[in-house]
Backbone as a ProteinNet text record, in pm:
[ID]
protein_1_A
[PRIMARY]
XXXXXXXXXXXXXXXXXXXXXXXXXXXXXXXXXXXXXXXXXXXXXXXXXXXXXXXXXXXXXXXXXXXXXXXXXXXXXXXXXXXXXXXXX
[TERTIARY]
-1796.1	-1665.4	-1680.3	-1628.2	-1593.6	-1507.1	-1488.5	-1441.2	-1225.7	-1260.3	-1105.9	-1072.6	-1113	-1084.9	-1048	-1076.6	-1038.2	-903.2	-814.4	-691.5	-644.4	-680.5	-650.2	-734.8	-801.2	-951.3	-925.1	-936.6	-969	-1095	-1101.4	-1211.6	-1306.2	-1466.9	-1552.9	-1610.3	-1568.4	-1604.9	-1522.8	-1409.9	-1346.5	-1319.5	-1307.4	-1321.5	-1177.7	-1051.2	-947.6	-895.2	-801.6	-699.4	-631.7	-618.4	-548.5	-427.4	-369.5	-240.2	-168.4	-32.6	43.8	96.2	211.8	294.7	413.7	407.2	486.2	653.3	745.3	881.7	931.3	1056.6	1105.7	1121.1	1191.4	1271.5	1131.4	1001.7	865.5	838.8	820.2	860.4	716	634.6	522.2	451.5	293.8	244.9	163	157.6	95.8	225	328.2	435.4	396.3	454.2	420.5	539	524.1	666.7	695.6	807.6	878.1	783.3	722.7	682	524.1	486.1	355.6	373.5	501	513.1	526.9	614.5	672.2	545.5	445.5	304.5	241.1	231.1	169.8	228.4	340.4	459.9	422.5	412.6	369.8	207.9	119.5	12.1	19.8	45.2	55.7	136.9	217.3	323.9	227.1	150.7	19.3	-56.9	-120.2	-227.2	-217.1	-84.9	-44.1	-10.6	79	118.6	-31.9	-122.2	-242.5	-285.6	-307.6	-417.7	-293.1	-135.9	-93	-125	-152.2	-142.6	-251.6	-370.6	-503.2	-471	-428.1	-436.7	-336.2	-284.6	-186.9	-283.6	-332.5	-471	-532.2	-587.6	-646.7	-610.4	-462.6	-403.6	-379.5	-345.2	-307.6	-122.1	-74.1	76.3	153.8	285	356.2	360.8	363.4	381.7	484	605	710.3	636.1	599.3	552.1	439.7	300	242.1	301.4	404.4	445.9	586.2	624.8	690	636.6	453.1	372.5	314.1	342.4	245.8	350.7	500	597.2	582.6	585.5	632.3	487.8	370.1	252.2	256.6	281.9	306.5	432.4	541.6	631.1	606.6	518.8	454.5	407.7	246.9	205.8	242.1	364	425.6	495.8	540	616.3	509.1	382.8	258	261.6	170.1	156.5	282	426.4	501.9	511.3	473.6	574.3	405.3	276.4	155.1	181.3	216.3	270.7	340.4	452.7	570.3	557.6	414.2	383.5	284.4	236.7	170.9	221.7	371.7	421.6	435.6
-2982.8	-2949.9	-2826.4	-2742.8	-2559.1	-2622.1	-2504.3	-2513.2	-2480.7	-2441.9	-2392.3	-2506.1	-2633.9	-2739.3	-2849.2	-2788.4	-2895.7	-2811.8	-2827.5	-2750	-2873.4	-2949.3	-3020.2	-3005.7	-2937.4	-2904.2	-2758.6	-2721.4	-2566	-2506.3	-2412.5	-2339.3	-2341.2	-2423.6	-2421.9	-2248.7	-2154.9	-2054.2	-1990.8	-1968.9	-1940.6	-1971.5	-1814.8	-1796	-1848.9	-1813.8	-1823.7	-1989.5	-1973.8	-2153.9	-2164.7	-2289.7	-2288.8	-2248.4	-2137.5	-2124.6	-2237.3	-2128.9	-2268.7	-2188.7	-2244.4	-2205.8	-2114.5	-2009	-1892.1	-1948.1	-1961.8	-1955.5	-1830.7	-1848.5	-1734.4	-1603.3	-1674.4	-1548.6	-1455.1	-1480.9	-1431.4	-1407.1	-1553.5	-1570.4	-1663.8	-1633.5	-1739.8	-1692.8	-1726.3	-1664.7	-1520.5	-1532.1	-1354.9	-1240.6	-1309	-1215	-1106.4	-979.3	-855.4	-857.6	-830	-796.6	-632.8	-686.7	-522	-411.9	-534	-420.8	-358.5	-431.6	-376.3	-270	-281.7	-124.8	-59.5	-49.9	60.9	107.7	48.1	63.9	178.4	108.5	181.8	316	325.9	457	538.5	501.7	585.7	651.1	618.2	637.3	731.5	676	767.9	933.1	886.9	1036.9	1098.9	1018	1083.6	1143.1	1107.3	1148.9	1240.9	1263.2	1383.8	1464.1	1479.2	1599.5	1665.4	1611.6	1603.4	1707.1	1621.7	1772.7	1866	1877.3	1963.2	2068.9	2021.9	2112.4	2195.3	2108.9	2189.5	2273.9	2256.4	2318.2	2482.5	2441.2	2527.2	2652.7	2577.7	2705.5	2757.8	2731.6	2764.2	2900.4	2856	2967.3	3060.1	3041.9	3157.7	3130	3036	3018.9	3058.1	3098.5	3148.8	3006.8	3036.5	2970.9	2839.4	2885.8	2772	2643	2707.7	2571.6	2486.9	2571.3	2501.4	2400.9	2454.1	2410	2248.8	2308.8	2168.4	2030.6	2099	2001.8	1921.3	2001.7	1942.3	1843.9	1894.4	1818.2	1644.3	1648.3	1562.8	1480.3	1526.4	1444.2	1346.2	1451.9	1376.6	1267.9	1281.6	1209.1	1101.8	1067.6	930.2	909.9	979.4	896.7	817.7	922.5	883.7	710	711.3	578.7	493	546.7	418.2	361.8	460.6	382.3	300	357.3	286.5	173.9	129.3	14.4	-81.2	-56.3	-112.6	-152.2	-58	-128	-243.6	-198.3	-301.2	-433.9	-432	-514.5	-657.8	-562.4	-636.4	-728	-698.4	-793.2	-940.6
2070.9	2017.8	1928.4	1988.9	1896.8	1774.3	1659.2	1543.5	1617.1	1717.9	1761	1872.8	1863.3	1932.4	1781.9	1673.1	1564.6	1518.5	1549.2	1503.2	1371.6	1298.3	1177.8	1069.5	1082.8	986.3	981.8	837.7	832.3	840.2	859	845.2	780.1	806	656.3	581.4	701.8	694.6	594.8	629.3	547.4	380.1	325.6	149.2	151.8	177.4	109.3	97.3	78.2	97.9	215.2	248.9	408.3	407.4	511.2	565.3	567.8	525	558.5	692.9	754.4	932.2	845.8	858.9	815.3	857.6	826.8	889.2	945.4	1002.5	1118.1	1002.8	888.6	799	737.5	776	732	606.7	549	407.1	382.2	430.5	449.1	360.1	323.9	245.1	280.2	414	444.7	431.1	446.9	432.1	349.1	415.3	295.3	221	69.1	18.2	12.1	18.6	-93.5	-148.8	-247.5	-347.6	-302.5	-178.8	-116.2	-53	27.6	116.4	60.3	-134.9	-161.4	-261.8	-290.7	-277.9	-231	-122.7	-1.2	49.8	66.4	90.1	-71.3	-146.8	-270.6	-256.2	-205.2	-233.6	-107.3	3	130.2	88.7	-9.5	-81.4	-118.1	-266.1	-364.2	-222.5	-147.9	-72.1	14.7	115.4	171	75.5	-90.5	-101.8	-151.9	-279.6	-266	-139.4	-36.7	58.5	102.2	93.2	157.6	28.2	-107.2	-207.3	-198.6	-159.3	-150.7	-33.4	96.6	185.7	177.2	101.2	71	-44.2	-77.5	-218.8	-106.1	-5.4	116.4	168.2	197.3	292	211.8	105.6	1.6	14.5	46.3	-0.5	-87.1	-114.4	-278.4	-330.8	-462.4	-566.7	-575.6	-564.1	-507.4	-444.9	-313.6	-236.8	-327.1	-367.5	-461.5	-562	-677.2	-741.3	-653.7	-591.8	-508.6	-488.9	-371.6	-361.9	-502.5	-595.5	-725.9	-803.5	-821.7	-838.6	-784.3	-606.8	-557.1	-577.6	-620.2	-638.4	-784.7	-856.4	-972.1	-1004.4	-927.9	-959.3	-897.9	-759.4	-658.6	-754.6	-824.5	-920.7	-990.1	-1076.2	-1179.6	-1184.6	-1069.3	-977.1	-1000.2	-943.3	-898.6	-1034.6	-1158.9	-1305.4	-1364.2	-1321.2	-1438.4	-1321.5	-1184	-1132.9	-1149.6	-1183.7	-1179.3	-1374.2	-1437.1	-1575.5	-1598	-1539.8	-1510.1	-1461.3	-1404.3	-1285.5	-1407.2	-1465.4	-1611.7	-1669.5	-1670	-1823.2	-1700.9
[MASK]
+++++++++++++++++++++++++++++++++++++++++++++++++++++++++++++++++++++++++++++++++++++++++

């Protein structure tokens, strides 16, 4: 008998706690929330404007664009620390 023929027994392998059966509305506990994508969509912001800024010192770009890319980096940041603050209390 395989470990995937005991479907009432969890995993001894497994570090975490047992799943529970997710519902339709995907409210289970792997569910991603909200505040993970808008996470993730922030850091993905930080990280493209980041190399478009470097790439942009590269080419020798005007100033404007530099200063845009450096804007829109700092203000993702800015988002990441105050919603990882916020996230504290």
């Amino acid at each position: 008998m395989t470990h995937q023929d005991r479907q009432d027994h969890q995993d001894p392998y497994r570090l975490g706690t047992a799943r529970a059966i997710p519902t339709a509305h995907g409210d289970g506990p792997d569910a991603v929330s909200r505040g993970d994508v808008v996470r993730a969509l922030l850091w993905a912001v930080v990280v493209l404007s980041a190399v478009a800024n470097m790439a942009l010192s590269f080419t020798g770009a005007a100033a404007p664009l530099h200063l845009a890319s450096g804007v829109v980096t700092v203000l993702a940041a800015g988002a990441l620390v105050v919603r990882g603050l916020r996230g504290r209390r």
